[in-house]
C-alpha positions as CSV (number, residue, x, y, z in Angstrom):
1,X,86.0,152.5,33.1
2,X,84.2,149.5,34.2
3,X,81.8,149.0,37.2
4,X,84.4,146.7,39.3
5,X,86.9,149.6,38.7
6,X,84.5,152.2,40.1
7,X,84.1,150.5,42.8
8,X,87.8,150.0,43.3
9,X,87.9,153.7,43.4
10,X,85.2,154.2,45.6
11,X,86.5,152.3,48.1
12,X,89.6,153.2,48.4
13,X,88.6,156.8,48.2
14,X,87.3,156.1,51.7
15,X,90.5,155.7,53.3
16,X,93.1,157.7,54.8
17,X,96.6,157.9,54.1
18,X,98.0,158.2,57.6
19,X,98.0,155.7,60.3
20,X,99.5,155.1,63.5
21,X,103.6,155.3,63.3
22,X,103.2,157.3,59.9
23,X,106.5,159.5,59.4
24,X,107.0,162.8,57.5
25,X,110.2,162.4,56.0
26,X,112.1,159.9,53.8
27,X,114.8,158.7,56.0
28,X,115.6,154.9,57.4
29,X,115.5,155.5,61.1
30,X,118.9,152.9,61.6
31,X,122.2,153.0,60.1
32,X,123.3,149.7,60.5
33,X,121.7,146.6,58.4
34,X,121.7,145.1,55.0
35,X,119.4,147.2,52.5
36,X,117.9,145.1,50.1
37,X,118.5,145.8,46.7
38,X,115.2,146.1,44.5
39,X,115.4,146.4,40.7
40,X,112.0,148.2,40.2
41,X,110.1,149.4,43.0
42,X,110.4,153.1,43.7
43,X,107.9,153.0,47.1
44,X,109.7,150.7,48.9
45,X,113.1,150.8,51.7
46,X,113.7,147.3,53.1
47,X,116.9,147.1,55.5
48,X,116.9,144.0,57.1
49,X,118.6,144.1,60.9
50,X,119.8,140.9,63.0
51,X,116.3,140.8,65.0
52,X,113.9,142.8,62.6
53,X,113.4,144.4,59.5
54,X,112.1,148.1,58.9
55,X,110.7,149.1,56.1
56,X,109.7,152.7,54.8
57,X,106.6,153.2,52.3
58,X,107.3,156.4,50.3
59,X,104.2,158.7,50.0
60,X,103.5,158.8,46.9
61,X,101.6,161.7,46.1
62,X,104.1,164.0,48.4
63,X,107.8,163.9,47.4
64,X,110.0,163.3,50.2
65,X,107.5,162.0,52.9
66,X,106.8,158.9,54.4
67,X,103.6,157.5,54.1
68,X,104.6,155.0,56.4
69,X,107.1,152.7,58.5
70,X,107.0,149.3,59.6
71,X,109.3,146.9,62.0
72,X,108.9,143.3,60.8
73,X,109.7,141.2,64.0
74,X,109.7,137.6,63.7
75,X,107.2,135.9,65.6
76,X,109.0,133.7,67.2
77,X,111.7,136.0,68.6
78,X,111.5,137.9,71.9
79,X,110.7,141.2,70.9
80,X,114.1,143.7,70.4
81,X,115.2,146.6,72.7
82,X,115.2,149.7,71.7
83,X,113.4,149.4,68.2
84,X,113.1,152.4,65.9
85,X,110.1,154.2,65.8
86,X,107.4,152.6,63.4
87,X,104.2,150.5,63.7
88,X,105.2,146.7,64.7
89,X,103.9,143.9,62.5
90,X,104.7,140.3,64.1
91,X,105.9,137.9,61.4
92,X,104.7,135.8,59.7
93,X,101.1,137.6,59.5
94,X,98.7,134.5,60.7
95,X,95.5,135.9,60.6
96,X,95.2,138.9,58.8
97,X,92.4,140.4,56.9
98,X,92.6,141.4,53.0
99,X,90.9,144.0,51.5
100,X,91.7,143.0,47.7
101,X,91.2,140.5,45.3
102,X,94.9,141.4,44.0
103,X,96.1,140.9,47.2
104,X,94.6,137.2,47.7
105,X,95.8,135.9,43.8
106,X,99.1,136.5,45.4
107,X,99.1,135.1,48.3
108,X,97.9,132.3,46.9
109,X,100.4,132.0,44.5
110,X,103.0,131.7,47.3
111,X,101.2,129.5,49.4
112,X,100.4,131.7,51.9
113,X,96.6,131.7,52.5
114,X,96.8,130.0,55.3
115,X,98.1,133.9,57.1
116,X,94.2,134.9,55.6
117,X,91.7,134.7,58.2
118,X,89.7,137.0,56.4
119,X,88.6,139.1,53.2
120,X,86.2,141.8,52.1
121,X,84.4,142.8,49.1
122,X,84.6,138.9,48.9
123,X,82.2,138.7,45.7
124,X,85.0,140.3,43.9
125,X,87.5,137.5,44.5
126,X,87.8,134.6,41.3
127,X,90.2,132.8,43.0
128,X,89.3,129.1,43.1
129,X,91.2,128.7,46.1
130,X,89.7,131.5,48.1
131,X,86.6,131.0,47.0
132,X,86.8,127.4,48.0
133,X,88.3,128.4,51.7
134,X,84.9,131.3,52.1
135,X,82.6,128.9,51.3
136,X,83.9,126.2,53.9
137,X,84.3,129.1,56.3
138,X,87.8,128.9,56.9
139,X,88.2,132.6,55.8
140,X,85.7,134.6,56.9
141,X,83.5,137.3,54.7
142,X,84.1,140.9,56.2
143,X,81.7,142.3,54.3
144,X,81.9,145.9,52.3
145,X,85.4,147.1,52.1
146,X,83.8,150.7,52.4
147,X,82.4,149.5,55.5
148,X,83.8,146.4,57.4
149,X,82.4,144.1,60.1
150,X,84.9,145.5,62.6
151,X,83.1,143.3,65.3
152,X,84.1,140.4,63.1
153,X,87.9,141.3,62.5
154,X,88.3,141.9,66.5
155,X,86.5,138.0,67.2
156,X,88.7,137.1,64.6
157,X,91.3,138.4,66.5
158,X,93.2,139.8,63.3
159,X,97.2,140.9,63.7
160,X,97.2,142.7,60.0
161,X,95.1,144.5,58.0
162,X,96.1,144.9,54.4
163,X,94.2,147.5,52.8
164,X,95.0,150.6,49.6
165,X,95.8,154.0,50.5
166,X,94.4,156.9,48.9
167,X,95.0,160.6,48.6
168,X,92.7,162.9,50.5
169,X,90.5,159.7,51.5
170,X,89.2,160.6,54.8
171,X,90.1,158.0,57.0
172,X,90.3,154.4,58.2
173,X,87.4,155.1,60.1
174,X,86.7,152.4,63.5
175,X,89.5,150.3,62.1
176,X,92.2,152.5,63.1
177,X,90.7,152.6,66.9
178,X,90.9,148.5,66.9
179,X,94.9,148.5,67.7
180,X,95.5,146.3,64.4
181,X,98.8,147.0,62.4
182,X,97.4,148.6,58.6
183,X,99.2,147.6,56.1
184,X,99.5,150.3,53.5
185,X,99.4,148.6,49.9
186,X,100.9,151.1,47.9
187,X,102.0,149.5,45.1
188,X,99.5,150.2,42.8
189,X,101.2,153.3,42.8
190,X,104.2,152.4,41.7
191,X,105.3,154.0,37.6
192,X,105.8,150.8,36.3
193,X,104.3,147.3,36.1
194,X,107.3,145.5,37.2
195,X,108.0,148.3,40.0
196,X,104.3,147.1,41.4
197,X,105.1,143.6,40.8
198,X,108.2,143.8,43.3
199,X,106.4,144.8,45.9
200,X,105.7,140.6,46.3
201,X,108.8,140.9,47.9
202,X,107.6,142.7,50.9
203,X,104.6,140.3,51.1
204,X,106.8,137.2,51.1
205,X,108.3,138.8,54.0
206,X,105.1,139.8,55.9
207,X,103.5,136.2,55.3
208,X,106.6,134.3,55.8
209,X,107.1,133.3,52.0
210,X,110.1,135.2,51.3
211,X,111.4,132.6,49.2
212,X,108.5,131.5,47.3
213,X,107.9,135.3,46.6
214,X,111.6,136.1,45.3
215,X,111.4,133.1,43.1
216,X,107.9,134.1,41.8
217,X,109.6,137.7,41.4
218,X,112.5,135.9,39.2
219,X,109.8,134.4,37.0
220,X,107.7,137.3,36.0
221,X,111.0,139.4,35.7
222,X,112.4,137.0,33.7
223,X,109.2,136.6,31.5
224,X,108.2,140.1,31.3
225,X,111.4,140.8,29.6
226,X,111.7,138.5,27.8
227,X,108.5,138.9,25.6
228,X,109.5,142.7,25.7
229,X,112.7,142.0,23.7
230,X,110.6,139.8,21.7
231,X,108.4,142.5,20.3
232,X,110.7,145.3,20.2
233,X,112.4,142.9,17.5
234,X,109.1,142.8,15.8
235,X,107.4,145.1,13.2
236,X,105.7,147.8,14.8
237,X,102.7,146.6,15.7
238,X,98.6,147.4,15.3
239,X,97.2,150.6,17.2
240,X,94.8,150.3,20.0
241,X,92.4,152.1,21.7
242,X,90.9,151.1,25.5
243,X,88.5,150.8,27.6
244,X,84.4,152.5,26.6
245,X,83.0,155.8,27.9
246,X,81.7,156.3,30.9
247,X,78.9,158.7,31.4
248,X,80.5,161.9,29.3
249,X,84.2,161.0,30.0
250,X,86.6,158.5,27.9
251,X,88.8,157.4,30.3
252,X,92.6,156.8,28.6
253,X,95.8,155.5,29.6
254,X,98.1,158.2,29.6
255,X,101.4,157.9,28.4
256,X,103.4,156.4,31.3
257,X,100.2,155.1,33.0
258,X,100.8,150.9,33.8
259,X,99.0,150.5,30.7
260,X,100.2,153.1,28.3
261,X,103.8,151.4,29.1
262,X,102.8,148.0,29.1
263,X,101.4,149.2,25.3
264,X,104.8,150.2,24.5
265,X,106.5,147.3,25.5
266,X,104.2,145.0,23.2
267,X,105.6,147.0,21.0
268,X,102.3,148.5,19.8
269,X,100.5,151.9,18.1
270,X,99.5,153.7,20.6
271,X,97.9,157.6,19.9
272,X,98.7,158.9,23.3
273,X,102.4,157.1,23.8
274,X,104.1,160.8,23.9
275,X,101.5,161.5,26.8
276,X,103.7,162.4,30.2
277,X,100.6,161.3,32.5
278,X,101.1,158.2,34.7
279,X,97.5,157.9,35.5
280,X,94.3,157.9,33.3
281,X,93.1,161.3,31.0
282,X,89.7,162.1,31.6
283,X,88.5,162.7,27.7
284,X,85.0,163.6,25.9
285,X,84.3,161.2,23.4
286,X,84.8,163.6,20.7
287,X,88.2,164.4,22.1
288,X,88.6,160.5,21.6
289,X,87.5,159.6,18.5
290,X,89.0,162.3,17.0
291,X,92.4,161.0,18.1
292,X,92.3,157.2,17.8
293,X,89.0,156.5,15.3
294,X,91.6,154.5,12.6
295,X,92.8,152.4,15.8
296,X,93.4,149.0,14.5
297,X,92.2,147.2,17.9
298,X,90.2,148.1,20.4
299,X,90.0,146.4,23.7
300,X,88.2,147.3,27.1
301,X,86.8,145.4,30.4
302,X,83.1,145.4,31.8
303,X,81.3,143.3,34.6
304,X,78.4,142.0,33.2
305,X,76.5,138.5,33.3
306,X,76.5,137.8,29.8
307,X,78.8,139.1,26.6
308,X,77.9,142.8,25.1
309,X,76.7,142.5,21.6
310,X,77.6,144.9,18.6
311,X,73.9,146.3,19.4
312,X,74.9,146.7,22.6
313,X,77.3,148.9,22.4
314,X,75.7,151.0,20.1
315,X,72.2,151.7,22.4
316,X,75.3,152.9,24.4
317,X,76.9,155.3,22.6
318,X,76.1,155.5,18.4
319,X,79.3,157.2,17.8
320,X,81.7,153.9,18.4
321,X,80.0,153.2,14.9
322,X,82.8,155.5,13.5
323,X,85.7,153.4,15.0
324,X,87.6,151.6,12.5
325,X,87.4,148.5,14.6
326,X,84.0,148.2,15.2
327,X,83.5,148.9,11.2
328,X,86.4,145.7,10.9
329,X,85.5,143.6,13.8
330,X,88.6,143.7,15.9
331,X,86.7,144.5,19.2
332,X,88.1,142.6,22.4
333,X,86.3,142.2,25.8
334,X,87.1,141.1,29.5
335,X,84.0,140.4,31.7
336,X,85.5,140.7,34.7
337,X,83.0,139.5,36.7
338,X,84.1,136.3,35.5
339,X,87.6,136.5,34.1
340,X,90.6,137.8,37.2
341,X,92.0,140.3,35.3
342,X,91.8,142.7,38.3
343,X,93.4,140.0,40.5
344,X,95.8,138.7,38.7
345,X,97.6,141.6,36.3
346,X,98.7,143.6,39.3
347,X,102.1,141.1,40.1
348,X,101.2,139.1,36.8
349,X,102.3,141.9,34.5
350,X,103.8,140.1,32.0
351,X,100.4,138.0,31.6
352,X,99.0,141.3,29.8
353,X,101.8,141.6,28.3
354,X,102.1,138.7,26.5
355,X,98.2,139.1,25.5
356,X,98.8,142.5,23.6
357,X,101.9,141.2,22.0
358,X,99.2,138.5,20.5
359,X,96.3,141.2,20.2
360,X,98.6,143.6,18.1
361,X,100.9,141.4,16.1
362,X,98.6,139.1,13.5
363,X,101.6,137.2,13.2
364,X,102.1,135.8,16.8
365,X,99.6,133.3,17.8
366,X,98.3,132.0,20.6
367,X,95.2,131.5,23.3
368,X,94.2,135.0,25.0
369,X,93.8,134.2,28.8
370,X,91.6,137.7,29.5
371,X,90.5,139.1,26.2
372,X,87.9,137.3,23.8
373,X,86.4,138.4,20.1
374,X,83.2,140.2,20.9
């Protein structure tokens, strides 16, 4: 697991999972209004009413509850009698504050930065545009995710918040006292890529890029699927093995994790593919190498100012000597300091996809956009 992904972690470990209007059970507080049908997303309810939209974030870590619910009112409408319960967010969002790189990438892939008015963590961010708009001060740095300049979202005078929930985090801390709607970003915990990619949809509502998002949404469906059927018609393809070892523990992709599926749709070897875990298995090294040692491929990510060497790796940890792929050569790295892996996979799923179609089929070529030959 890499540095940026600890820190990931980290921060959202600090927040809290309930926030103002937070419900406890499943249920869409109106009968009437159009639901809207989505393909892939489990998390998400989105009934759209004459005057306002709610929508109902599923908790994902408890069955059945709500982790929370949200009435979308246009901006420009007087506001609606008699609204269901629920946190109000005015729409479109026009200076709201973003707490991840993710997050940003998409925004400003539907031309909706100009709802940003400002960003944390914002050495994180790769995105030429952002990073353009921070340096010329037109989006404001919040500072530390873990611990925003609260004084400089209230000048800012911020109407969203958009920021990862967390099991058993502990709490939004000052910012739920500032009377600022928090958007709960959920969707990285959604089962499968496309399911997290969907969640665009919701943002295109929030930002007032519906359109631009549902067309994006078209595209990566489209794409995503269509390189899927292209390597399920292929041979089967090399094995792989991921990421490096962090301290004593080998982080894997279990099974049904994002990755461990995305694996399977390329089509590719993969040791722990009959794994039923959605998240990542925390493994000795030993436990590791004994499974996936003959892996064909091995790839993992890193922050780092310069490329690791062989030597590097090995003043790390001498027993990734015994991987077949360091013996052959076949070792692929992302820096991700300086490549946005992190900010674009999340609702560019079929990006990665189409990268370990390349990585474990010999036959397919083509230029990696994360990945290079270490």
């Amino acid at each position: 697991m890499n540095i940026k992904h600890l820190f990931v972690l980290t921060f959202i470990s600090a927040l809290l999972l309930c926030s103002c209007g937070a419900g406890r059970t499943n249920s869409v507080g109106a009968n009437s209004g159009d639901t809207v049908k989505l393909k892939y997303a489990r998390l998400l309810t989105i009934v759209k009413h004459d005057h306002f939209s709610e929508v109902l974030v599923a908790d994902p870590w408890h069955k059945g509850n709500t982790l929370h619910k949200y009435i979308l009112v246009p901006r420009n409408e007087k506001m609606p009698n008699d609204l269901p319960n629920g946190t109000i967010v005015r729409t479109p969002l026009k200076k709201s504050i973003v707490f991840t790189s993710a997050h940003c990438f998409l925004l400003a892939s539907l031309n909706g930065l100009d709802g940003i008015a400002g960003v944390c963590d914002a050495q994180y961010i790769l995105d030429k545009q952002v990073k353009t708009l921070i340096s010329k001060g037109k989006i404001a740095d919040c500072g530390n995710g873990m611990s925003p300049v609260v004084e400089k979202i209230i000048n800012i005078k911020a109407n969203g918040m958009l920021i990862s929930p967390f099991e058993n985090s502990g709490g939004y801390g000052k910012l739920e006292e500032i009377g600022i709607p928090i958007i709960e970003c959920a969707d990285y915990m959604e089962s499968t890529a496309l399911g997290r990619a969907e969640w665009m949809k919701l943002y295109g509502m929030i930002y007032g890029r519906e359109h631009e998002a549902d067309s994006l949404f078209a595209v990566v469906d489209s794409s995503y699927n269509a390189l899927k059927t292209k390597a399920k018609n292929m041979p089967k393809g090399l094995s792989i093995i991921t990421e490096r070892k962090t301290g004593s523990t080998w982080y894997m992709p279990g099974g049904e994790s994002t990755m461990g599926q995305i694996i399977k749709d390329a089509n590719g070897t993969y040791a722990f593919a009959n794994d039923k875990n959605s998240g990542s298995l925390a493994l000795s090294p030993e436990q590791v190498l004994a499974k996936v040692s003959d892996a064909d491929v091995w790839v993992f990510k890193y922050e780092g100012d310069r490329m690791l060497s062989r030597e590097d790796l090995l003043s790390e940890y001498h027993g990734y000597a015994t991987l077949k792929s360091f013996k052959t050569g076949n070792i692929y790295e992302c820096n991700s300091t300086k490549i946005p892996y992190f900010d674009e996979v999340p609702f560019r799923p079929d990006f990665l996809l189409r990268e370990l179609i390349i990585l474990l089929h010999p036959e397919v070529k083509g230029n990696l956009r994360y990945y290079s030959k270490l």
